[in-house]
C-alpha positions as CSV (number, residue, x, y, z in Angstrom):
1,X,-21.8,6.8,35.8
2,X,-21.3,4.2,38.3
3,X,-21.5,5.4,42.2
4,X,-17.6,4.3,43.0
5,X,-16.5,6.1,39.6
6,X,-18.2,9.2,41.4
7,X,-16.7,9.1,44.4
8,X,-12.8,8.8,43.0
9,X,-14.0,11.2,41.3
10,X,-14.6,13.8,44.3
11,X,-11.5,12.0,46.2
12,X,-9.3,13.3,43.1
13,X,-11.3,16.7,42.7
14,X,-10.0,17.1,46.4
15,X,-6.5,16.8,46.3
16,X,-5.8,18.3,43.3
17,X,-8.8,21.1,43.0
18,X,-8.2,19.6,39.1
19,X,-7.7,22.6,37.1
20,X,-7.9,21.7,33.7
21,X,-7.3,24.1,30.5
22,X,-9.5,24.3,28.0
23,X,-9.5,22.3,24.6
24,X,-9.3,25.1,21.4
25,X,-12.3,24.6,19.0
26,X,-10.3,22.8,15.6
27,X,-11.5,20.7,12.7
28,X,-12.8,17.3,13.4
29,X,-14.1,16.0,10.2
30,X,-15.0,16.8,6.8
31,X,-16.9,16.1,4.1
32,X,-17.7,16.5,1.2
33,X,-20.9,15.6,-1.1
34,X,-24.5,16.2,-1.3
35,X,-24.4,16.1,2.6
36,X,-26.3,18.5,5.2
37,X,-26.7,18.1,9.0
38,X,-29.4,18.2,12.4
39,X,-29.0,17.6,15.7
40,X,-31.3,16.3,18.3
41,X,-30.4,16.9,21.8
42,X,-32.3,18.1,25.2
43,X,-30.9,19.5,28.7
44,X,-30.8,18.0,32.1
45,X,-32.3,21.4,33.9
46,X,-35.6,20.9,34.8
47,X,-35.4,25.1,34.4
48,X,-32.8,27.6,33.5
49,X,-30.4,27.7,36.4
50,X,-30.2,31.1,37.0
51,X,-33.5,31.6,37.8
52,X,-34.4,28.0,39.8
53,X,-35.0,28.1,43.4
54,X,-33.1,24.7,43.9
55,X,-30.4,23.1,42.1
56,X,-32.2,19.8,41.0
57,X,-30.6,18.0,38.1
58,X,-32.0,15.1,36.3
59,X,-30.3,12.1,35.0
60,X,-32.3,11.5,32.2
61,X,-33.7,13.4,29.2
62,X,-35.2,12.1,25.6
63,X,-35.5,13.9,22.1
64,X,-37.0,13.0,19.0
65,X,-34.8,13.0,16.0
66,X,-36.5,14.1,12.8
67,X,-35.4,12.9,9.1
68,X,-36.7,13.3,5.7
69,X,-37.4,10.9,2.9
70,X,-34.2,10.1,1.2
71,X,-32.1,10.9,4.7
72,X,-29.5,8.9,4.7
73,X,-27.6,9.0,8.1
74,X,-23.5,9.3,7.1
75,X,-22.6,10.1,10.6
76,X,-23.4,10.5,14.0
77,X,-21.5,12.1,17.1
78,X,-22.5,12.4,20.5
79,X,-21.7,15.1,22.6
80,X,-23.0,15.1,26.5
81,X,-21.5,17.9,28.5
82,X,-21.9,19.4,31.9
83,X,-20.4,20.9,35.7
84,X,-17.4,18.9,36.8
85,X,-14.3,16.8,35.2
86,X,-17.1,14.5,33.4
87,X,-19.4,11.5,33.8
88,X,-17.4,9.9,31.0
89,X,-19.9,6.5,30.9
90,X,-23.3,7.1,29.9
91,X,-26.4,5.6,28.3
92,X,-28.1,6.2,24.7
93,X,-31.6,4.4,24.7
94,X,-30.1,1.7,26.8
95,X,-26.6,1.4,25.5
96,X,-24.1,2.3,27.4
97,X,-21.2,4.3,26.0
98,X,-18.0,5.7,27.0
99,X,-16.3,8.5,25.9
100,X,-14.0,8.7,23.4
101,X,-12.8,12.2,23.5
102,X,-13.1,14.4,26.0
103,X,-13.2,18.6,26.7
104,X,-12.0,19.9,29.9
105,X,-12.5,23.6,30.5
106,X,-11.5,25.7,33.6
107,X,-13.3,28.8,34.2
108,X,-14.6,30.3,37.4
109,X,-12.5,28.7,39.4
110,X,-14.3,25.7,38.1
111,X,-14.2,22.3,35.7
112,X,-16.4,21.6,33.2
113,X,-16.6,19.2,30.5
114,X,-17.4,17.8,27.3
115,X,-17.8,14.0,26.3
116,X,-17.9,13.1,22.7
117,X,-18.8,9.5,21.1
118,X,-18.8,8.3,17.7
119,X,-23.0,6.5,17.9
120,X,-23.0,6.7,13.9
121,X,-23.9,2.6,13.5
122,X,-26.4,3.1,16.6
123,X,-28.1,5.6,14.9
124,X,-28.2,4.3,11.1
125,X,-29.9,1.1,12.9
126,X,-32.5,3.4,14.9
127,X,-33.3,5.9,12.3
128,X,-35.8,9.0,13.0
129,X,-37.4,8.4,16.3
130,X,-36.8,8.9,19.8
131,X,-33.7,9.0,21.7
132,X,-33.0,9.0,25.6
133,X,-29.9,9.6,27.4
134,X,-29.6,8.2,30.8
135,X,-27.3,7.6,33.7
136,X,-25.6,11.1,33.0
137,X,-25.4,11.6,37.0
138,X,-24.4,14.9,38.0
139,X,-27.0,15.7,41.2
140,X,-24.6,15.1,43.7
141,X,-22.0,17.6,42.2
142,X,-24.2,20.4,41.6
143,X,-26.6,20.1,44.7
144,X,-27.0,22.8,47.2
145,X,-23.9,24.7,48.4
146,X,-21.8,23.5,46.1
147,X,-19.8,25.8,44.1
148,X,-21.5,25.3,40.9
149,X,-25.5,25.9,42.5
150,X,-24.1,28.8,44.6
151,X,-22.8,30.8,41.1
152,X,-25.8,29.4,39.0
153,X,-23.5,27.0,36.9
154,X,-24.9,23.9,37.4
155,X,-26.0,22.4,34.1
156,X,-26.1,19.2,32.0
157,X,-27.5,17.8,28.5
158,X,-26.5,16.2,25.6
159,X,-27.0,16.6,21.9
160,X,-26.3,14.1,18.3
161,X,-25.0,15.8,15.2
162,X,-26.0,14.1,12.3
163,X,-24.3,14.2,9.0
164,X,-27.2,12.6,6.8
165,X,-27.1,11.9,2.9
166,X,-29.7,12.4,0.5
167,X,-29.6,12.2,-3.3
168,X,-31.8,15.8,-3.7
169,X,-29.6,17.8,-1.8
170,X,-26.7,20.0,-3.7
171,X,-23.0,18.9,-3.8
172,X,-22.1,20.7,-0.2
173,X,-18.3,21.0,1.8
174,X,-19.3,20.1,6.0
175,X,-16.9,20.8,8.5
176,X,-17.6,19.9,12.0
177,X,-14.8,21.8,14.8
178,X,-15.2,20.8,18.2
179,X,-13.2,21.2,21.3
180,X,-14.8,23.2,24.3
181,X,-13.8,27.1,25.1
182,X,-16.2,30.1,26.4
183,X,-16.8,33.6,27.8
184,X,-17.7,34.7,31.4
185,X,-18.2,37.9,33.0
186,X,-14.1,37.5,33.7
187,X,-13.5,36.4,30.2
188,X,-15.8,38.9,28.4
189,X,-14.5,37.8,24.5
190,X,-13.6,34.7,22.4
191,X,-12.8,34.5,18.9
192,X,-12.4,31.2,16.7
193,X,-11.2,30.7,13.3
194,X,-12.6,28.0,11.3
195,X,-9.6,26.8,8.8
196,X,-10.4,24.6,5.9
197,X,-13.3,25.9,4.0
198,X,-13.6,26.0,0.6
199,X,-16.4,28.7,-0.9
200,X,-17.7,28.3,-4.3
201,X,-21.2,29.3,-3.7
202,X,-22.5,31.2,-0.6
203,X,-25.8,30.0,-1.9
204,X,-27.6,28.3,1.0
205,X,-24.3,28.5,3.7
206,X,-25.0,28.2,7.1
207,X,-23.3,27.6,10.1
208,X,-24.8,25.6,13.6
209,X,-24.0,25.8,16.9
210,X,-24.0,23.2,19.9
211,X,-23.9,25.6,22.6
212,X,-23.9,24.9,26.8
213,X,-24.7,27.1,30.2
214,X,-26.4,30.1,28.1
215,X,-29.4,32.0,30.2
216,X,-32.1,34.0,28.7
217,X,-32.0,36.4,32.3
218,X,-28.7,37.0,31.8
219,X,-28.7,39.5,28.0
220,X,-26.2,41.8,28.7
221,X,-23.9,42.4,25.5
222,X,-24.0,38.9,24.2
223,X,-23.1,38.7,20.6
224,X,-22.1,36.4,18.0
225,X,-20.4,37.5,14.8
226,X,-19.0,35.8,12.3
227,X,-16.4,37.3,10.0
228,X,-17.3,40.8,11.8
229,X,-21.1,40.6,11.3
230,X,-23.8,40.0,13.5
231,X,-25.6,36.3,13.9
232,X,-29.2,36.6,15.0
233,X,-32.7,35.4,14.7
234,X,-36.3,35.4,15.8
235,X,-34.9,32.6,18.2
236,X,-31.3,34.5,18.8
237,X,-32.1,38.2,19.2
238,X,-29.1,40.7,19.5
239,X,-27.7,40.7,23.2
240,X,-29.1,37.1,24.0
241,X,-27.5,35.0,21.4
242,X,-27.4,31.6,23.5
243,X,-30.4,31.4,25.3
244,X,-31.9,28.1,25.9
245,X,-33.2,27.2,22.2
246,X,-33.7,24.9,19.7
247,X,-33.6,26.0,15.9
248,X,-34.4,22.6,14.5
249,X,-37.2,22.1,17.2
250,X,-38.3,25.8,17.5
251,X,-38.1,25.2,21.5
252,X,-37.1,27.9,23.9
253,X,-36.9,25.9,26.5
254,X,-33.6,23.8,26.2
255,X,-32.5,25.1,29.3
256,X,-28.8,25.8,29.5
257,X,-28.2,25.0,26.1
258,X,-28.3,25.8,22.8
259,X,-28.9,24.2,19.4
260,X,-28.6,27.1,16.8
261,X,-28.9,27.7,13.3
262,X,-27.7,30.7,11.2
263,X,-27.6,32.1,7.8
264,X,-24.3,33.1,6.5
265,X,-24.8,33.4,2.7
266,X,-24.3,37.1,3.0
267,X,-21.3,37.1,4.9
268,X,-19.0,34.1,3.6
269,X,-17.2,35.6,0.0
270,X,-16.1,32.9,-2.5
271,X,-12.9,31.6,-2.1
272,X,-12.5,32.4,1.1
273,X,-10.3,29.6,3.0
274,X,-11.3,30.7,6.9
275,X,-13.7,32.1,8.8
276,X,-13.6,34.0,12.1
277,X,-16.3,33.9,15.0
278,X,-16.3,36.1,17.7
279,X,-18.2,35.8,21.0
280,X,-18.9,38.3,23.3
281,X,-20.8,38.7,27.1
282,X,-20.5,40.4,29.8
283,X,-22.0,38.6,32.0
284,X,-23.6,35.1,30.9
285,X,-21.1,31.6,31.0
286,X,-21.4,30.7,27.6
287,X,-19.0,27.3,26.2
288,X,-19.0,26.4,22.6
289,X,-18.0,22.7,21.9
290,X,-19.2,22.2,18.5
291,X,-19.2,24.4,15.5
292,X,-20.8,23.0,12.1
293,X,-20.6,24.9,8.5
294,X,-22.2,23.7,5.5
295,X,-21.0,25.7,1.9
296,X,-22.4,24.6,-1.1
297,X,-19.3,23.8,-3.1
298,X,-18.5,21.5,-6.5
299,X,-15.0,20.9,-6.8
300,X,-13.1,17.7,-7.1
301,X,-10.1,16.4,-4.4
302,X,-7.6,14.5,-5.8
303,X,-5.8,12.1,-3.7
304,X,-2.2,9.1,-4.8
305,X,-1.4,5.6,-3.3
306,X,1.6,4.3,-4.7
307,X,0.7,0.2,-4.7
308,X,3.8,-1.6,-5.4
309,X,7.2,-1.0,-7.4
310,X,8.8,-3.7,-9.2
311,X,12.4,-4.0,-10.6
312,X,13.9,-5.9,-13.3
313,X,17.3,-7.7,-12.4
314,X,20.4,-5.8,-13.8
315,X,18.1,-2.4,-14.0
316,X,17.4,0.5,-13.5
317,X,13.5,0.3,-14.8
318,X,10.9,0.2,-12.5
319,X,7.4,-0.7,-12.6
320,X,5.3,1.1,-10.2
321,X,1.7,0.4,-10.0
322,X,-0.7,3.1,-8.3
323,X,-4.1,4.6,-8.0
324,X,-5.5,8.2,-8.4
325,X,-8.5,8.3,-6.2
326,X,-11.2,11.6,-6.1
327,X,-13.3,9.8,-3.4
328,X,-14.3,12.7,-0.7
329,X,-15.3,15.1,-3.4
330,X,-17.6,17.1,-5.0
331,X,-17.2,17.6,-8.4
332,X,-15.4,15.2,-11.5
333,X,-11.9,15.2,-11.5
334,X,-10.7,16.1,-15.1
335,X,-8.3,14.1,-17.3
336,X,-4.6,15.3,-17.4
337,X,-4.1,15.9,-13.5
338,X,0.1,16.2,-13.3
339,X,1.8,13.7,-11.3
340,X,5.5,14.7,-9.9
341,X,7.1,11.8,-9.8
342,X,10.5,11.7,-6.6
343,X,13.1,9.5,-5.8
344,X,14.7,10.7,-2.2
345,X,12.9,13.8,-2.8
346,X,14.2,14.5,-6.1
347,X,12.0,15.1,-9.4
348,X,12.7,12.2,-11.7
349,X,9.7,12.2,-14.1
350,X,6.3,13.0,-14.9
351,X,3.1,11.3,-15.4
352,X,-0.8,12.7,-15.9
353,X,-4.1,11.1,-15.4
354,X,-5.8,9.7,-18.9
355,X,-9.4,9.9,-17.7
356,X,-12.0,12.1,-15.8
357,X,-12.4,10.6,-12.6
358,X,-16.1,10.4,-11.3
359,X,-16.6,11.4,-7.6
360,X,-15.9,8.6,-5.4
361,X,-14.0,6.6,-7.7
362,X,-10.5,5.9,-8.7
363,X,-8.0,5.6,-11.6
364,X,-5.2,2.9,-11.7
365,X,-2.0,3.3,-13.6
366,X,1.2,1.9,-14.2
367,X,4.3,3.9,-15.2
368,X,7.6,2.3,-16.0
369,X,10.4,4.9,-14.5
370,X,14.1,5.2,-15.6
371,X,16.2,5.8,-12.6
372,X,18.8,8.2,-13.0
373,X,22.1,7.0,-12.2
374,X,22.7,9.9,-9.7
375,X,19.8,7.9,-7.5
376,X,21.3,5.6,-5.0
377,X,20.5,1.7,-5.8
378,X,18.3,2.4,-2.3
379,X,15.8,5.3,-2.6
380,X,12.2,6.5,-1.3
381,X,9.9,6.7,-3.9
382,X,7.0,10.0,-3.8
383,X,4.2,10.9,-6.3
384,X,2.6,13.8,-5.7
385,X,-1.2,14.3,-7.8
386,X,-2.0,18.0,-9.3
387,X,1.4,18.7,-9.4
388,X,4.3,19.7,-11.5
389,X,8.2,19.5,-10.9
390,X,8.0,23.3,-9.1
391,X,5.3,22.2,-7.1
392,X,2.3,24.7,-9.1
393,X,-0.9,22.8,-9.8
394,X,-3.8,23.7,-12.3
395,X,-7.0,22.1,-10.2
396,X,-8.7,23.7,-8.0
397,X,-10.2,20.9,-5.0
398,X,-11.5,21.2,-1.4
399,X,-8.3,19.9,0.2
400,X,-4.8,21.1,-1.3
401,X,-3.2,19.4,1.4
402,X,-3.6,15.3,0.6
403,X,-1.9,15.5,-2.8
404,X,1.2,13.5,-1.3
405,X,1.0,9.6,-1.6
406,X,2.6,6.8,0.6
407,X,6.3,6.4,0.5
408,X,7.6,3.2,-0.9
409,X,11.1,2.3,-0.2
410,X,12.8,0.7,-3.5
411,X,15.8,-1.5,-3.8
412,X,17.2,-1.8,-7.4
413,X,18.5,-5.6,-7.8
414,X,21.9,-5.8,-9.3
415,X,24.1,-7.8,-6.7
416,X,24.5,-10.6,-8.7
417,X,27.8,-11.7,-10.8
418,X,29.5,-14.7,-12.4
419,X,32.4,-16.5,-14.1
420,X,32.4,-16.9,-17.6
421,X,32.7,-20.8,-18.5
422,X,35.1,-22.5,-21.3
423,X,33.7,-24.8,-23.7
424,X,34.1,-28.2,-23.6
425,X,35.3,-30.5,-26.1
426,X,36.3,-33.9,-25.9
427,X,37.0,-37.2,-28.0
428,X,33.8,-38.7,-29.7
429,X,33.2,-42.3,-27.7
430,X,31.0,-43.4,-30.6
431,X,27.5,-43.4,-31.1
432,X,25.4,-42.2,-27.8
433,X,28.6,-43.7,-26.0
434,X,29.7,-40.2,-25.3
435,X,29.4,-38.6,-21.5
436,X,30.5,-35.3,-20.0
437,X,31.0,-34.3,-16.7
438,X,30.9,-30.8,-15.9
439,X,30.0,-30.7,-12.3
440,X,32.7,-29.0,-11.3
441,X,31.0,-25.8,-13.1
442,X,29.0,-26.0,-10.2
443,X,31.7,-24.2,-7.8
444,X,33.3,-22.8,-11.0
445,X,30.3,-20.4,-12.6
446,X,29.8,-18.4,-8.7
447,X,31.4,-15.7,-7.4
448,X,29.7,-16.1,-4.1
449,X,29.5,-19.5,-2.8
450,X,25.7,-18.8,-1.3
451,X,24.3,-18.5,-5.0
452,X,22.5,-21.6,-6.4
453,X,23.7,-23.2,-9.9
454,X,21.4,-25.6,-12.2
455,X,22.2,-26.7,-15.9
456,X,19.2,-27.1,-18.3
457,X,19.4,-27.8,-21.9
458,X,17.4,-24.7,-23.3
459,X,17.2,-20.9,-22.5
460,X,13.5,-21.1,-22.2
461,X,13.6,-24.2,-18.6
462,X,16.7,-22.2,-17.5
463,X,14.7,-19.1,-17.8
464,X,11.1,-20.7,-15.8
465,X,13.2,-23.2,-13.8
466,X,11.8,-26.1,-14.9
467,X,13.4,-29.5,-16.3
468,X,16.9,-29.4,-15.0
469,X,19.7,-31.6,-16.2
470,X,19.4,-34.4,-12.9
471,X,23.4,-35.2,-13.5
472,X,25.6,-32.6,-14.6
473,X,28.6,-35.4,-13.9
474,X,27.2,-38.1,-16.5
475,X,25.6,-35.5,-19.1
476,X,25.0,-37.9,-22.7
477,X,25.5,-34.9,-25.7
478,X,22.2,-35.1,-27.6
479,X,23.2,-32.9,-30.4
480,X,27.0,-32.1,-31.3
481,X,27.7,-29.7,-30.6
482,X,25.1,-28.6,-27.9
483,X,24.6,-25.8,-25.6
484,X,24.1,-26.2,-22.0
485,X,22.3,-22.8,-20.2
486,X,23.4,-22.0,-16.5
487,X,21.2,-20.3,-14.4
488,X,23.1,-18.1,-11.3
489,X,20.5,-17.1,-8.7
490,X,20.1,-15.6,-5.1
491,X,17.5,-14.5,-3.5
492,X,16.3,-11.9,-5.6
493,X,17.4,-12.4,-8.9
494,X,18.6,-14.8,-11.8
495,X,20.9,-14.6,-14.4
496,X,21.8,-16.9,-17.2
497,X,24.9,-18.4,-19.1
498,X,25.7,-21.0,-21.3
499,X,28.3,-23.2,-22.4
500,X,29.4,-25.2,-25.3
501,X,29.4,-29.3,-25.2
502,X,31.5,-30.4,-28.5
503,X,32.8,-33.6,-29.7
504,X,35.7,-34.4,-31.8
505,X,37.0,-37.3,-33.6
506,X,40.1,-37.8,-32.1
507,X,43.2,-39.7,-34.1
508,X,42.9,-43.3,-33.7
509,X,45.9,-45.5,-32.1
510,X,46.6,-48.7,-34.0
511,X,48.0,-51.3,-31.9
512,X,50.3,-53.0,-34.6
513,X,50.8,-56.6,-32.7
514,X,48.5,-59.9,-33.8
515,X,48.9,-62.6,-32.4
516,X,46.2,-64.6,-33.9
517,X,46.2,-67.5,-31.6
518,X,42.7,-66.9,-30.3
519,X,44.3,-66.8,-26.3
520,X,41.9,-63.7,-26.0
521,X,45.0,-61.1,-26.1
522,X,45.6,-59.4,-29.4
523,X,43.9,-61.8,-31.7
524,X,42.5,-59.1,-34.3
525,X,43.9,-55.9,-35.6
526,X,42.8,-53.5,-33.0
527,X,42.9,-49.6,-33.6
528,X,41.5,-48.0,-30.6
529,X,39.1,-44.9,-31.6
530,X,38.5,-46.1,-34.9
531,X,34.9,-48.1,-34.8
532,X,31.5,-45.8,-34.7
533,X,33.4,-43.2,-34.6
534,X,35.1,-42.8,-37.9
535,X,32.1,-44.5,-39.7
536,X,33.3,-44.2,-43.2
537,X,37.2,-45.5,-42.4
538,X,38.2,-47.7,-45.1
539,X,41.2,-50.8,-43.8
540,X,43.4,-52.2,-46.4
541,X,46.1,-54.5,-45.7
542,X,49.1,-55.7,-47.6
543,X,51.4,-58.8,-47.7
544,X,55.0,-57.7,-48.1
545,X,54.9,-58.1,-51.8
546,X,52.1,-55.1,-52.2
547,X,49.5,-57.6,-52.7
548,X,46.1,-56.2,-51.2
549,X,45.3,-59.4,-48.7
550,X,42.3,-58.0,-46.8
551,X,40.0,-54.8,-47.2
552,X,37.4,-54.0,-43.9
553,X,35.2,-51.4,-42.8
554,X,32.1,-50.1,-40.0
555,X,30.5,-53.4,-41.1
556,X,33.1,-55.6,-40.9
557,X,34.9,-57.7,-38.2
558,X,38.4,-56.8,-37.2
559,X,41.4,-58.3,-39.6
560,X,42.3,-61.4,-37.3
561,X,45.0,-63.0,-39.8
562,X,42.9,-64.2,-42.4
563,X,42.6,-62.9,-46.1
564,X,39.3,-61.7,-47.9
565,X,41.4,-60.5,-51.1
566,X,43.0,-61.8,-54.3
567,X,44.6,-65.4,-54.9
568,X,44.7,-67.8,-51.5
569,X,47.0,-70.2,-52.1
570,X,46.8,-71.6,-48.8
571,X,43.4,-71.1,-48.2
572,X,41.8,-68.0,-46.3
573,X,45.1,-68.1,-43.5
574,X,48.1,-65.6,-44.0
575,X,51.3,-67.0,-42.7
576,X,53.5,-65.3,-40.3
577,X,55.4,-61.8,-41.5
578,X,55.0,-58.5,-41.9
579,X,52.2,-56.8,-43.1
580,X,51.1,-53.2,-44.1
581,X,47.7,-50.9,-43.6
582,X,46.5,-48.4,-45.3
583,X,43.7,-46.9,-43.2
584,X,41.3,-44.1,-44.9
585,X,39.7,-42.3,-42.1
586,X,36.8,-40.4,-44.9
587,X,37.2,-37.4,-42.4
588,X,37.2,-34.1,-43.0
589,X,40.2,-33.8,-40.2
590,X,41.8,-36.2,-41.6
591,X,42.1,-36.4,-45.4
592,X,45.4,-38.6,-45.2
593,X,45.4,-42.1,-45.1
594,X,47.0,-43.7,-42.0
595,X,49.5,-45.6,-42.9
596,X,52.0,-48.3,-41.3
597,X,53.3,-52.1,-40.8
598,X,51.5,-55.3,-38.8
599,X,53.3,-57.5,-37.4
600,X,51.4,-60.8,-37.4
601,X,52.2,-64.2,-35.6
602,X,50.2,-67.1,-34.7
């Protein structure tokens, strides 16, 4: 730590003597595969502090860590620890780090401290090898006549737990608990439980210890059991538990600090979900900060995302895609896992994996739900994996409690509305001569004036919004009749309608004047309506003696006063008079002739 951290350090330590409660010993992390652990660590005493004659501290200590063929190095936590509120900066072989988490722990009227730091990519890129922590300044705290040299508390060193991988090893369950609490000749017991453990197999359990402040001069009733029996070893005798050693090293010399190792397969059962450790002394400062277990255990741990729901306009189906995942496991996750399936908490319906699930990977499924109608149109959607509606499950797995996915809030789209449209029909205008103009639909079709209208001239373009019709006011029919599709939509969702476009042939009006004087006003026989659109009309017209004078058609020019029938007896011009038509339409509408009198003047 830099020298000016140090001294607001002592500036604070004096006005507020900073007592500091301890931090309980709980569950860090966990996992789960064919996983074990060391630790590689070493003290700051030069010897065990209740026996020095001085109070000298270093700064600076190194350890070689130790792996195996095949050792691959999951994770790595530092863990530096000492007398006083904490030198929180540090470095590890010449990179400095900070702490990320830290212990405080008041006891003797005192502060001590533990500093923890995530070094796992530091140590994957180092590998086996040496390590050296420097910079860890605590000299001027614990010098002469300072509290801690005067009761023999003056201590400081560091260790790495390593979670490492390797292929050979058995399917294990690892927990790592940290925090920092202890017992003193004031404080003569402490007991921790260790929650979360799954026990299939005792075979090969053990349990490690990073330990801090433990003398070997100081054996006086101190014990460590675990689930009421006694932990010892040739290292750890009975009465002297923590005692300056090393089980991965064999050292006894890790002054004022512990890294221990013990055997627990006779006294773990299977199936049991805790563990309890007690510590006892009467009279040596003992802090635990970290507490490792490793059970060999094969079981699977099934885990839900929901990924995305989808609704279809105007229901209530919906398409929710998600993933069954058995990634932190130990053991194949069989087919037919139940899925409980809630809407606002309430069981709705039921789904089951279709596959085993390898560990580490992942199923994904879709599922198409019904929403009941007694489900608001705005809900929270849950699944819950190894689950049925009254909440039983038939897996076992290491952790019962991530079976709960995400929540995804759902809004069913339904918001949308329109007005039916009439038909239109209107007089045929002759061949491609007809136009509609429906652009008033426009306004006509919504029921709220923010929706967007376009006209298209099949379901399939209204449906993919492509190929509108450009001008609903000038619209040329293209069959008769033909149906134009409407498509109604808002932000969310579409709907479609459709109308009819019809033409009819509409009665023709005969304008009965001609005044064949070629002036350029009613010089022919005009009879509005009648041309291209009643094709197949038949004229005939009569002098006033019955005598057919003129016959005319599609094909033929309008009558203009001139014969094309029977005897001419003064050439092709009729004279002045009355005249009569006979006009058959050849319609289906119309099977009567039109009949009626022209009168004709030059």
């Amino acid at each position: 730590m830099k020298l000016k951290l140090r001294h607001i350090y002592c500036f604070l330590f004096v006005l507020t003597a900073c007592k500091i409660v301890a931090q309980d010993v709980s569950l860090y992390q966990q996992f789960n595969g064919r996983y074990d652990f060391t630790a590689v660590g070493n003290t700051l005493n030069p010897a065990e502090n209740n026996t020095a004659p001085n109070c000298n501290i270093f700064n600076i200590s190194s350890e070689n860590l130790v792996l195996s063929a095949g050792d691959v190095v999951e994770k790595a936590f530092l863990y530096w620890a000492g007398s006083g509120t904490g030198d929180l900066e540090v470095k590890l072989n010449g990179v400095t780090i900070n702490s990320q988490r830290t212990f405080p722990l008041f006891k003797n009227n005192l502060n001590y401290f533990c500093a923890f730091a995530d070094v796992t990519t530091q140590v994957q890129n180092t590998g086996a090898g040496n390590y050296t922590l420097s910079e860890f300044d605590l000299a001027t705290l614990v010098q002469a006549g300072t509290g801690y040299c005067n009761n023999r508390t003056n201590f400081g060193g560091w260790a790495i737990v390593v979670i490492f991988k390797n292929s050979n090893l058995p399917l294990n369950q690892l927990n790592v608990y940290d925090g920092l609490q202890g017992v003193s000749s004031t404080e003569t017991n402490l007991s921790l439980t260790l929650n979360d453990l799954n026990v299939v197999d005792n075979a090969g359990a053990k349990i490690g210890f990073v330990a801090w402040e433990g003398d070997r001069g100081l054996a006086n009733q101190e014990n460590l059991r675990f689930n009421g029996h006694d932990l010892f070893n040739e290292l750890n005798p009975i009465n002297s538990v923590f005692n300056g050693t090393n089980s991965f090293t064999g050292s006894d010399e890790l002054f004022n600090m512990d890294l221990d190792v013990f055997n627990i397969e006779e006294f773990i059962q299977i199936g049991n979900p805790t563990a309890t450790i007690e510590l006892t002394s009467l009279q040596d400062f003992v802090m635990i900060s970290t507490v490792i277990t490793k059970l060999n255990n094969q079981l699977p741990d099934a885990t839900i995302e929901i990924h995305s729901a989808n609704n279809e306009c105007f229901s209530r189906r919906v398409i929710v895609d998600y993933t069954v995942s058995n990634f932190n496991s130990t053991d194949v996750l069989p087919a037919g896992i139940p899925i409980a399936i809630f809407a606002n908490d309430i069981y709705i319906e039921y789904d089951e994996t279709t596959l085993p699930i390898p560990v580490g990977e992942s199923q994904n499924k879709t599922i198409t739900l019904n929403i009941p109608d007694n489900i608001p149109n705005d809900f929270v959607l849950t699944f819950k994996v190894d689950q049925y509606e009254n909440g039983d499950g038939i897996q076992k797995e290491l952790n019962e409690n991530n079976n709960v996915s995400n929540t995804l809030s759902v809004s069913l789209l339904g918001s949308l509305t329109f007005n039916e449209l009439d038909n239109i029909t209107i007089c045929n205008a002759g061949l491609g001569k007809t136009y509609f103009d429906f652009w008033d639909y426009i306004d006509a079709v919504k029921t709220n004036p923010t929706d967007v209208v376009s006209f298209y001239t099949n379901f399939q373009n209204a449906t993919v919004k492509v190929n509108p019709i450009a001008d609903p006011a000038n619209h040329i029919l293209q069959t008769n009749p033909e149906e134009i599709f409407v498509r109604i939509e808002n932000e969310k969702c579409y709907l479609t309608t459709s109308f009819i476009l019809k033409t009819k042939n509409c009665p023709p009006k005969v304008y009965n004047y001609v005044s064949a004087n070629n002036d350029g006003n009613n010089d022919t026989f005009f009879v509005e309506g009648l041309r291209d659109v009643f094709v197949n009309f038949q004229l005939q017209i009569f002098n006033r003696w019955g005598t057919l004078v003129w016959t005319g058609n599609n094909n033929t020019e309008d009558w203009y006063g001139f014969s094309n029938e029977g005897t001419k007896i003064s050439g092709d011009k009729l004279t002045e008079g009355t005249y009569y038509y006979i006009l058959n339409l050849n319609d289906p509408d119309y099977p009567n002739a039109l009949t009626g009198f022209i009168h004709l003047t030059r």
